[in-house]
Backbone as XML, in Angstrom:
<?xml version="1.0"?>
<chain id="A" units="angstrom">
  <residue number="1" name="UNK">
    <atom name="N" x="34.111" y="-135.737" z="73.785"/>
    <atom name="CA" x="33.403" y="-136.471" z="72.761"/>
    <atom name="C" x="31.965" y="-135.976" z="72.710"/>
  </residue>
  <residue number="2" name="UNK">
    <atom name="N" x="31.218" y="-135.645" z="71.564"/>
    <atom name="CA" x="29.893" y="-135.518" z="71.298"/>
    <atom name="C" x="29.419" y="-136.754" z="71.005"/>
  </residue>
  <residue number="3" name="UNK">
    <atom name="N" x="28.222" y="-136.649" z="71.631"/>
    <atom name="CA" x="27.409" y="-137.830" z="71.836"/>
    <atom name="C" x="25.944" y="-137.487" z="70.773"/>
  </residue>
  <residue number="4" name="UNK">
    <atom name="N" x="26.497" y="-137.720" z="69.891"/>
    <atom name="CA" x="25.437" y="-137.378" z="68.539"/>
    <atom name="C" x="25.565" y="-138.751" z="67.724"/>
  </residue>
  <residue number="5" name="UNK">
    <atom name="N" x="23.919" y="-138.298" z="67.621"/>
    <atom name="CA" x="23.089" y="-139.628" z="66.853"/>
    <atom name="C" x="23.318" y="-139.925" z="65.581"/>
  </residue>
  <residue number="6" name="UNK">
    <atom name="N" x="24.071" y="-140.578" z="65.040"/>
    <atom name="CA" x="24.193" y="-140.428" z="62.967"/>
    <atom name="C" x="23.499" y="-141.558" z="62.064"/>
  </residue>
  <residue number="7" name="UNK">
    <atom name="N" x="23.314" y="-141.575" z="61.505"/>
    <atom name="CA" x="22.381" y="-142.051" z="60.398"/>
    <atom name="C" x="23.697" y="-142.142" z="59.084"/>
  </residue>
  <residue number="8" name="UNK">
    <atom name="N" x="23.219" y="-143.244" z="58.042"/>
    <atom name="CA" x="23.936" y="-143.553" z="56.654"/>
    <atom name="C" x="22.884" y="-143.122" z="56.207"/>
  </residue>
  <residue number="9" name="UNK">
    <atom name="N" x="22.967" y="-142.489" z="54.974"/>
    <atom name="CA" x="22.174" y="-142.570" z="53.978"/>
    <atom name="C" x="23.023" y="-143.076" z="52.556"/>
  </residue>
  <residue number="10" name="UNK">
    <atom name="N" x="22.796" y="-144.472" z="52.216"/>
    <atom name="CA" x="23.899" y="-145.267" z="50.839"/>
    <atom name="C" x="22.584" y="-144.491" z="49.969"/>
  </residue>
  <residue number="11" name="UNK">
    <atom name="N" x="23.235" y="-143.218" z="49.000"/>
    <atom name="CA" x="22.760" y="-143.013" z="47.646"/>
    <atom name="C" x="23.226" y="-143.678" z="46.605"/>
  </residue>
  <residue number="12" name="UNK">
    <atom name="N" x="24.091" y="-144.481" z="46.980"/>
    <atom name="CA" x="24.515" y="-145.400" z="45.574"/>
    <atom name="C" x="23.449" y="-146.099" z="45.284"/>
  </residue>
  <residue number="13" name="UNK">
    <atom name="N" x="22.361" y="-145.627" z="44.365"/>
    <atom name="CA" x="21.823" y="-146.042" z="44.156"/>
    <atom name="C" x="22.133" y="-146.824" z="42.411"/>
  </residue>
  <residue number="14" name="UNK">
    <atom name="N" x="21.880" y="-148.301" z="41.896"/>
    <atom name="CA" x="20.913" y="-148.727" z="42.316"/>
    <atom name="C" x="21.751" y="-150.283" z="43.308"/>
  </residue>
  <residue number="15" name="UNK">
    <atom name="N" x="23.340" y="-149.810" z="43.795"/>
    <atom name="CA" x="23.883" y="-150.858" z="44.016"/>
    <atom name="C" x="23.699" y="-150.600" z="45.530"/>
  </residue>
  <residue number="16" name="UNK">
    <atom name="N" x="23.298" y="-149.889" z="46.124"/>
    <atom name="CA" x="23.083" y="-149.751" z="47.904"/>
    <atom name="C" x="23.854" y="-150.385" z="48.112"/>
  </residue>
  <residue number="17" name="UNK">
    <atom name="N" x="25.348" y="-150.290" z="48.073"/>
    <atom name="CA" x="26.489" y="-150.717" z="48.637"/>
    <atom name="C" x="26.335" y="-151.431" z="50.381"/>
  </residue>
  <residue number="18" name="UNK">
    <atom name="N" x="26.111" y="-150.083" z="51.013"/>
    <atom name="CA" x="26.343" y="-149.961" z="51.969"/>
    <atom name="C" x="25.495" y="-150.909" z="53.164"/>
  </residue>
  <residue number="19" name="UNK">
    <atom name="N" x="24.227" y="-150.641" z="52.228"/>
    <atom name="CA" x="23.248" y="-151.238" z="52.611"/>
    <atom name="C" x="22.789" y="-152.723" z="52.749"/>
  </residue>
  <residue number="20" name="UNK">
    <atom name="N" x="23.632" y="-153.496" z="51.965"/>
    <atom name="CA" x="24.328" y="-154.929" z="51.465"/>
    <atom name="C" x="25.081" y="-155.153" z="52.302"/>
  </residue>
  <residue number="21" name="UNK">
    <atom name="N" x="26.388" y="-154.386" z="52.538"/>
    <atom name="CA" x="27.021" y="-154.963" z="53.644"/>
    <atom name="C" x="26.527" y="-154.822" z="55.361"/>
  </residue>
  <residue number="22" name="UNK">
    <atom name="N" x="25.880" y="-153.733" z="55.537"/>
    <atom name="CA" x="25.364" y="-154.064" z="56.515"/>
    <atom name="C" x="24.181" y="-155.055" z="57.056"/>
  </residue>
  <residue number="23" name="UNK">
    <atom name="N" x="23.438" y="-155.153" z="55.972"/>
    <atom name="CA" x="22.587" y="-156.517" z="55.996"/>
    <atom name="C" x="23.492" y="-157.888" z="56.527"/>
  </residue>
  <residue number="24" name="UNK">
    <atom name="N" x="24.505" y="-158.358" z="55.026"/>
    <atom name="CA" x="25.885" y="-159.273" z="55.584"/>
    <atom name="C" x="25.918" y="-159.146" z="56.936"/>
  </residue>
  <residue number="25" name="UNK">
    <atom name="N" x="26.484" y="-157.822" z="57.363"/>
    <atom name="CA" x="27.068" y="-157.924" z="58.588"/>
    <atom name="C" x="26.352" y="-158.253" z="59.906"/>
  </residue>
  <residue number="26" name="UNK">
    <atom name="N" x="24.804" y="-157.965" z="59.597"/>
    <atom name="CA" x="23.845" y="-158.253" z="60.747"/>
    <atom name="C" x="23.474" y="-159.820" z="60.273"/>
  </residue>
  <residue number="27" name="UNK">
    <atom name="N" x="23.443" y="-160.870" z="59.227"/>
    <atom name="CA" x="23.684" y="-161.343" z="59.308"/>
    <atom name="C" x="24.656" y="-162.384" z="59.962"/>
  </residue>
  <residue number="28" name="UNK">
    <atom name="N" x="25.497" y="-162.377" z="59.390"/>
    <atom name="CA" x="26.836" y="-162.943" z="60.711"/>
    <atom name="C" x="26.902" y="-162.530" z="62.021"/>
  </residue>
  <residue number="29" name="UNK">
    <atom name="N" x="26.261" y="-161.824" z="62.529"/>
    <atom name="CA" x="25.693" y="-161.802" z="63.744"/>
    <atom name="C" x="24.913" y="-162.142" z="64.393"/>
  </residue>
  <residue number="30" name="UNK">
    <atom name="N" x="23.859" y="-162.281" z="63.599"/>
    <atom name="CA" x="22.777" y="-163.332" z="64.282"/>
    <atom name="C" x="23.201" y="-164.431" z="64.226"/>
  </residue>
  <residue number="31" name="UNK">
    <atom name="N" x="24.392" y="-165.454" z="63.515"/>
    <atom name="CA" x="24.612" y="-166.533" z="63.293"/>
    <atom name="C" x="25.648" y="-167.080" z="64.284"/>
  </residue>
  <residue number="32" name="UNK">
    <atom name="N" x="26.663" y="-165.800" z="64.544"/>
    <atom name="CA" x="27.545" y="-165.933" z="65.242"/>
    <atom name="C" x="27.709" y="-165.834" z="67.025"/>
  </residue>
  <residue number="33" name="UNK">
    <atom name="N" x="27.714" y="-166.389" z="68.199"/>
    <atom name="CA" x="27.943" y="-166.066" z="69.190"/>
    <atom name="C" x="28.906" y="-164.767" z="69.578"/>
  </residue>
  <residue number="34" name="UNK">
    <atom name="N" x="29.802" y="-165.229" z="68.737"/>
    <atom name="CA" x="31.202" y="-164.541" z="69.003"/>
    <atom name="C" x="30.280" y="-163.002" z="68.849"/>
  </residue>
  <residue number="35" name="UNK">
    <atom name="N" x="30.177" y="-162.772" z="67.822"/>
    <atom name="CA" x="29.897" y="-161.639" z="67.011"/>
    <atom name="C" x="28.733" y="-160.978" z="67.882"/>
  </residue>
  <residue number="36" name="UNK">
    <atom name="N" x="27.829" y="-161.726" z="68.321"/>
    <atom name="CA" x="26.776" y="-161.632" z="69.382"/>
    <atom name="C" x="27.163" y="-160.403" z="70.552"/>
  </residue>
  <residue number="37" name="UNK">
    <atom name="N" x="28.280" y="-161.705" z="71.107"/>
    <atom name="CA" x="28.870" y="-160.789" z="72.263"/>
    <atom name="C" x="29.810" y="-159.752" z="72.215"/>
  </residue>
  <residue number="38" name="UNK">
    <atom name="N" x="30.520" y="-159.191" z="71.117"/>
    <atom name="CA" x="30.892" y="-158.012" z="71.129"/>
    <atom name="C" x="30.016" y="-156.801" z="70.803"/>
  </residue>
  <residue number="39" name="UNK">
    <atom name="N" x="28.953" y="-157.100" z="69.957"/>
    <atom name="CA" x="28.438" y="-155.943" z="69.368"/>
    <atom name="C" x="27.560" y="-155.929" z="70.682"/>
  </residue>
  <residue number="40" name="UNK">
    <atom name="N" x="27.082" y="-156.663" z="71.669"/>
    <atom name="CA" x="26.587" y="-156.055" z="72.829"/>
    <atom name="C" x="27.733" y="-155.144" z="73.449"/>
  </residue>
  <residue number="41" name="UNK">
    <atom name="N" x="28.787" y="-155.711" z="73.736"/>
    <atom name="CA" x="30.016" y="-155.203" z="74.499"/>
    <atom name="C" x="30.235" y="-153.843" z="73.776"/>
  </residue>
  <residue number="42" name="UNK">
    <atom name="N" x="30.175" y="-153.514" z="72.789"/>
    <atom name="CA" x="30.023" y="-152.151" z="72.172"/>
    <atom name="C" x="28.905" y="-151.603" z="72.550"/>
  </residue>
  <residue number="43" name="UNK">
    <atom name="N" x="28.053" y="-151.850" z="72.436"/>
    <atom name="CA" x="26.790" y="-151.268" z="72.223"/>
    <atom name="C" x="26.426" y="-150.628" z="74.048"/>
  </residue>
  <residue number="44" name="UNK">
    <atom name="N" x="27.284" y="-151.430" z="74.729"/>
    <atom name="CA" x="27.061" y="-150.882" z="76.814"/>
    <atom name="C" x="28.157" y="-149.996" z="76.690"/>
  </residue>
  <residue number="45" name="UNK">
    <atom name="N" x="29.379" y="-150.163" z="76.142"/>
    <atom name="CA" x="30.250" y="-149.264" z="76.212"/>
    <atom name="C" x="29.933" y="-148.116" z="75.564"/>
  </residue>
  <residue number="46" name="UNK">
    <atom name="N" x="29.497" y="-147.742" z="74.113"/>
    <atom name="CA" x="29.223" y="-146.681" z="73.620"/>
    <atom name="C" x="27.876" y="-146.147" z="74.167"/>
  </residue>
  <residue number="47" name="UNK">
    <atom name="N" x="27.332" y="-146.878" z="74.854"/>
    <atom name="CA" x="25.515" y="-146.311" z="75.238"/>
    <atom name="C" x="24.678" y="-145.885" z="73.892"/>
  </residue>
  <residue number="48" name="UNK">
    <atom name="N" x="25.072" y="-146.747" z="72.775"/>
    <atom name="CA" x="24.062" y="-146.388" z="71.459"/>
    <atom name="C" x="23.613" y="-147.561" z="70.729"/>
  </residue>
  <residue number="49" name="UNK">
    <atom name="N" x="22.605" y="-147.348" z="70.073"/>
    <atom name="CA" x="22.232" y="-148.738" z="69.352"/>
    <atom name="C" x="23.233" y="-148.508" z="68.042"/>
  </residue>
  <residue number="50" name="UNK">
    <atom name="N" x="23.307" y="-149.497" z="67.253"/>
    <atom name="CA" x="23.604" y="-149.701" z="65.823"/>
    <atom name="C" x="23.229" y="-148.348" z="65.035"/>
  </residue>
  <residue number="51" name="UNK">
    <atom name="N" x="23.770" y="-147.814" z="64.081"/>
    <atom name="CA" x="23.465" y="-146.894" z="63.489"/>
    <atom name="C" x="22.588" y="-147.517" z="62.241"/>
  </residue>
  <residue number="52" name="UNK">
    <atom name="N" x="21.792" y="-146.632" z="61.788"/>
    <atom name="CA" x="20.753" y="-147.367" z="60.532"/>
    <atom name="C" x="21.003" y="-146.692" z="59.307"/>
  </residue>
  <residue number="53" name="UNK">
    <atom name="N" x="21.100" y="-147.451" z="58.473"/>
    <atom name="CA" x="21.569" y="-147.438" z="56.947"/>
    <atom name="C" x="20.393" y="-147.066" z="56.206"/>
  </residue>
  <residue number="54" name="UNK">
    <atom name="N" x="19.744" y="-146.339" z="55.576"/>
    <atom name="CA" x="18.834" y="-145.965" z="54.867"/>
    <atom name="C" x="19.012" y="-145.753" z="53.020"/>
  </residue>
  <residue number="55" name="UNK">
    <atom name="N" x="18.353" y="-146.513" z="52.706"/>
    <atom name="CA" x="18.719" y="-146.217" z="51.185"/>
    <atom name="C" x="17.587" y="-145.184" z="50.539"/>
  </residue>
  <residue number="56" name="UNK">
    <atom name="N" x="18.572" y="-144.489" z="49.569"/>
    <atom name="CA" x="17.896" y="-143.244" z="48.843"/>
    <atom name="C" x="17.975" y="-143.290" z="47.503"/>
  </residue>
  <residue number="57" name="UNK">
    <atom name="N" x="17.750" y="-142.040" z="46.548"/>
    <atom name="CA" x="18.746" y="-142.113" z="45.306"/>
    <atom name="C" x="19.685" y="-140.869" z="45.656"/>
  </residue>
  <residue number="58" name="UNK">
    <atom name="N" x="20.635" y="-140.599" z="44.850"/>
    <atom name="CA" x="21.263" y="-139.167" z="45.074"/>
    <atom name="C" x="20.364" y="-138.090" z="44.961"/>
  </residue>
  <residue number="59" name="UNK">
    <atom name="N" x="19.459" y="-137.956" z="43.872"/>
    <atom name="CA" x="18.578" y="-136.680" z="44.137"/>
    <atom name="C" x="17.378" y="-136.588" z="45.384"/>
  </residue>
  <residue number="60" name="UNK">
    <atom name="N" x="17.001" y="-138.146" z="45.929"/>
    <atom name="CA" x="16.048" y="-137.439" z="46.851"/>
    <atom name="C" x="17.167" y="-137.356" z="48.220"/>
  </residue>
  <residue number="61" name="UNK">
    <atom name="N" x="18.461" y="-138.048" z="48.304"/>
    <atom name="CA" x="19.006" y="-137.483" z="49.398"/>
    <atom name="C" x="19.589" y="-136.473" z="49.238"/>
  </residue>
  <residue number="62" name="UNK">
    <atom name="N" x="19.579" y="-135.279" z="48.560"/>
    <atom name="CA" x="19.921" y="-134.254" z="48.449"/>
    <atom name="C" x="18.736" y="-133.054" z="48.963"/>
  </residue>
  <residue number="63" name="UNK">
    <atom name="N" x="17.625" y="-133.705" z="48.646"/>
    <atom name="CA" x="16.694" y="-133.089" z="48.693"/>
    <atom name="C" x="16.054" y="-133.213" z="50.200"/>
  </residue>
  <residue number="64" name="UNK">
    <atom name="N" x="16.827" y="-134.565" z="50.960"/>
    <atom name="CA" x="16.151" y="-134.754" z="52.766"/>
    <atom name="C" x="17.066" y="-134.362" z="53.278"/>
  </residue>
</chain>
């Protein structure tokens, strides 16, 4: 397994799909215990933080 760092970049711009649901999803996590304790339990097992969602448009993420 490679142990490489990845990044989203949601160019759907102007609906940042991606970027919506991961908000949601860190949502229900802060709310949730449950949810609490797995994404730690991932997060010791994989040795990585959360990956980060960055919003763009299609032309400037073409261009980074």
């Amino acid at each position: 397994m490679k142990e490489l760092n990845v990044a989203v970049v949601d160019c759907d711009y102007p609906q940042h799909s991606i970027m919506k649901q991961k908000k949601r999803d860190m949502e229900v996590v802060k709310t949730t215990p449950v949810y609490q304790n797995l994404l730690v339990e991932q997060a010791g097992r994989l040795k990585k933080k959360a990956y980060p969602v960055i919003g763009s448009t299609p032309a400037s993420g073409m261009a980074d």
